[in-house]
Backbone as CSV, one residue per row, in Angstrom:
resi,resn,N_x,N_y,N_z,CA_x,CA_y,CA_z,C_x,C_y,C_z
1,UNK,15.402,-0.701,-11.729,16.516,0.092,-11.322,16.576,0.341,-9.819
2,UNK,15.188,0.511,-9.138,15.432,0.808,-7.995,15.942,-0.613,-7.084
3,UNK,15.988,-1.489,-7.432,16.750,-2.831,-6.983,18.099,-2.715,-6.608
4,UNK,18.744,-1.645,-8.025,19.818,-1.641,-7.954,20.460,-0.605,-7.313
5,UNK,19.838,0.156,-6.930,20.129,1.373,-5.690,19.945,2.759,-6.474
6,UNK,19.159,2.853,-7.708,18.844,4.025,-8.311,17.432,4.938,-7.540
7,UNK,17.008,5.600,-7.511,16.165,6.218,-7.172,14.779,6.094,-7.565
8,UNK,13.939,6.012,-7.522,12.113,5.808,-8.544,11.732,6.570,-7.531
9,UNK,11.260,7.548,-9.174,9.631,8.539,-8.725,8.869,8.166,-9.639
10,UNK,7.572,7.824,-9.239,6.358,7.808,-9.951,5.017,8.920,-9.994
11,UNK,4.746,9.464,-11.029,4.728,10.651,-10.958,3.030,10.830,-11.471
12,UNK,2.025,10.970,-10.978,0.539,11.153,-11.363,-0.180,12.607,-11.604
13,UNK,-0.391,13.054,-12.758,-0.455,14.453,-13.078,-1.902,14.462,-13.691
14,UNK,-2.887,15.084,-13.466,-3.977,15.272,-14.173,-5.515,15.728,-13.252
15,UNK,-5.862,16.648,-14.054,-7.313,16.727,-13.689,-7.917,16.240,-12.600
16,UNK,-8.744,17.246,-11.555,-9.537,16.467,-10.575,-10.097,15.175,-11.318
17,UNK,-10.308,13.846,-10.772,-11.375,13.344,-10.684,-10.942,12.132,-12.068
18,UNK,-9.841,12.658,-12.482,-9.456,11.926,-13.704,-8.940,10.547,-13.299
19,UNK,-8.647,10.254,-11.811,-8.153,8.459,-11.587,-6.686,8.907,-11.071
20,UNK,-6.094,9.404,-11.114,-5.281,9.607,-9.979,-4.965,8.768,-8.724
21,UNK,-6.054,9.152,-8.142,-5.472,7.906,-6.846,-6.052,6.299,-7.098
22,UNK,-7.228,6.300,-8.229,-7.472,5.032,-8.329,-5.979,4.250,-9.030
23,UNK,-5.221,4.986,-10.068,-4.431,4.345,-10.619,-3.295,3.833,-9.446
24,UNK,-2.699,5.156,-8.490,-1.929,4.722,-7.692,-2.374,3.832,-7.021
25,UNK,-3.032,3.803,-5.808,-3.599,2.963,-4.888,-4.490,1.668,-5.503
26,UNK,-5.663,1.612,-6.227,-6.445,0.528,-7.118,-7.181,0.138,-5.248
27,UNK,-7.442,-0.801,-5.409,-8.520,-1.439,-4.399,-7.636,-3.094,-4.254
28,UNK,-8.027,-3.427,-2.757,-7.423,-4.610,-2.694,-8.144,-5.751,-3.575
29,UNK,-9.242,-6.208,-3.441,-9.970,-7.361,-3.798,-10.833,-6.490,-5.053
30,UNK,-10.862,-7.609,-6.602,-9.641,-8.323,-6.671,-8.219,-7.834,-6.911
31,UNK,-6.902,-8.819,-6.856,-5.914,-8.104,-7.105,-5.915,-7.434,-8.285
32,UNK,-6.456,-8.272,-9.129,-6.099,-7.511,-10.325,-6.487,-5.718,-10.469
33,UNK,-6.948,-5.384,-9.078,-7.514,-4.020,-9.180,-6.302,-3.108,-8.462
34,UNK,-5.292,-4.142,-7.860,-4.465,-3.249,-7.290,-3.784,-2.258,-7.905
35,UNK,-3.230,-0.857,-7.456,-2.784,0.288,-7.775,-1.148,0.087,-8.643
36,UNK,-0.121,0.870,-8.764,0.888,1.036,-9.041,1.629,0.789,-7.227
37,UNK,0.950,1.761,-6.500,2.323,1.756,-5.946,1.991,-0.119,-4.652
38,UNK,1.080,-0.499,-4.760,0.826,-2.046,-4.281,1.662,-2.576,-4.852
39,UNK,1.488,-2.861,-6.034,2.307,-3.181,-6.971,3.976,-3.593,-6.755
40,UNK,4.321,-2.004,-6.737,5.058,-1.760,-6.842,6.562,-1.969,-5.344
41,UNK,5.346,-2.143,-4.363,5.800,-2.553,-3.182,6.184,-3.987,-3.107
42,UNK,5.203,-4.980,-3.466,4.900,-6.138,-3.829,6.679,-6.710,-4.489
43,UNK,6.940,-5.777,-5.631,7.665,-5.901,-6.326,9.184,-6.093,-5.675
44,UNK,9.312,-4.850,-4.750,10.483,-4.436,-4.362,10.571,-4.943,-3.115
45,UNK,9.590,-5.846,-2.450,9.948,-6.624,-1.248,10.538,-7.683,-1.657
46,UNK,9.810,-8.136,-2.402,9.999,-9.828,-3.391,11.459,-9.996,-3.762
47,UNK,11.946,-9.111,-4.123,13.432,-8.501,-4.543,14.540,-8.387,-3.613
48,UNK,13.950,-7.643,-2.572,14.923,-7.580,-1.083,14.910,-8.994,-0.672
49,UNK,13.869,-9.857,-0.463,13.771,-10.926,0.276,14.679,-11.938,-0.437
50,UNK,14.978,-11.841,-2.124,15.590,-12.805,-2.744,17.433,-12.175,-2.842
51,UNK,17.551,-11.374,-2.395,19.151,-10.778,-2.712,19.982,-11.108,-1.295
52,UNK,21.004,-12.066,-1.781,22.146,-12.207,-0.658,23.048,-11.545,-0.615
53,UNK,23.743,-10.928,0.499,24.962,-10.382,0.930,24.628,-9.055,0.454
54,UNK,23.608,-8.619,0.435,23.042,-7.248,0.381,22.465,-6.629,1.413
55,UNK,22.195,-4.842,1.676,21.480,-4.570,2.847,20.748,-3.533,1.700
56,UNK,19.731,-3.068,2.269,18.520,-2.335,1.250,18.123,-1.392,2.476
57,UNK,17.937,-0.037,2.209,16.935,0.910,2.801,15.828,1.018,1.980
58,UNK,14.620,0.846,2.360,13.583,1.182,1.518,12.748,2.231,2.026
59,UNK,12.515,3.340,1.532,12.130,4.938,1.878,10.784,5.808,0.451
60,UNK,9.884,5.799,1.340,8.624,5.747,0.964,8.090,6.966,0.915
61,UNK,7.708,8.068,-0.136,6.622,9.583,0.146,5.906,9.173,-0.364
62,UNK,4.576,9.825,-0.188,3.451,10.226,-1.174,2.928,11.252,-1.083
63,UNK,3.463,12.128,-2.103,3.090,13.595,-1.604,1.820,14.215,-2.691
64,UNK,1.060,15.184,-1.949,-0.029,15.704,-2.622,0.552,16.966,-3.564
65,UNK,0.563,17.964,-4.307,0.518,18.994,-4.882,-0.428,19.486,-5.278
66,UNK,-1.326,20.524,-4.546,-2.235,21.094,-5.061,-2.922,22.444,-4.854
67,UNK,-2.910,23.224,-5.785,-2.862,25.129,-5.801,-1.771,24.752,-5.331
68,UNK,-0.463,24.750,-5.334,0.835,25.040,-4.777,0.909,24.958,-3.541
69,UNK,0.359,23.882,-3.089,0.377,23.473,-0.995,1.231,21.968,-1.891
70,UNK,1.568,21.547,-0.809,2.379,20.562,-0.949,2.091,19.474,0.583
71,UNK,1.374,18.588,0.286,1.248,17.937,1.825,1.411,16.489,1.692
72,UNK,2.010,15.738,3.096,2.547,14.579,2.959,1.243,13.262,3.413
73,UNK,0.699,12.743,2.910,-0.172,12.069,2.703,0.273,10.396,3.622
74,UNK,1.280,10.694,3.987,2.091,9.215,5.032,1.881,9.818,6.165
75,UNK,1.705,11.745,6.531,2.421,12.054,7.621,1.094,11.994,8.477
76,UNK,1.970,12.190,9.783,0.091,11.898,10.831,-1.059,13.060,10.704
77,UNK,-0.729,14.043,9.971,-1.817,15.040,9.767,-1.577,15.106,8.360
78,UNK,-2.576,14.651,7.397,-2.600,15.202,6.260,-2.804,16.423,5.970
79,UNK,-3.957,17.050,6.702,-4.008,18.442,6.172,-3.184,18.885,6.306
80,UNK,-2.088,18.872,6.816,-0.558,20.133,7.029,0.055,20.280,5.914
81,UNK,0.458,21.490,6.061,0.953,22.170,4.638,2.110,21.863,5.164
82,UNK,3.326,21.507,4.030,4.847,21.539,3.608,5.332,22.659,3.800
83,UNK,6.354,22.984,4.400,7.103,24.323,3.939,8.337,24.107,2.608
């Protein structure tokens, strides 16, 4: 859907320590260890690169939630809290 100009959130909820970021992220080598959102990038370039007479914005978060802080994990200081 997001090809088609719909929106995607992917959404990781659970327990310290439960795989969380292993599922998102995974490890480069081997691929087969890569994450969702590798993946998922992988996916949606492959897609832009094959569509004619189209233009694409592609717009990227990864945000933390935790005790109710909210911090942006792309931004140049992770530790900073969200307002």
């Amino acid at each position: 859907g997001v090809t088609e100009g719909y929106n995607g959130t992917i959404f990781a909820y659970g327990q310290t320590g439960s795989g969380k970021s292993f599922t998102m992220q995974g490890i480069v080598a081997p691929s087969t260890q890569k994450g969702i959102i590798p993946r998922a990038f992988e996916h949606i370039f492959e897609s832009v690169q094959c569509a004619e007479n189209a233009k694409f914005l592609v717009r990227a978060s990864y945000l933390e939630i935790y005790n109710e802080d909210i911090r942006d994990l792309l931004g140049a200081d992770t530790k900073q809290k969200l307002e």
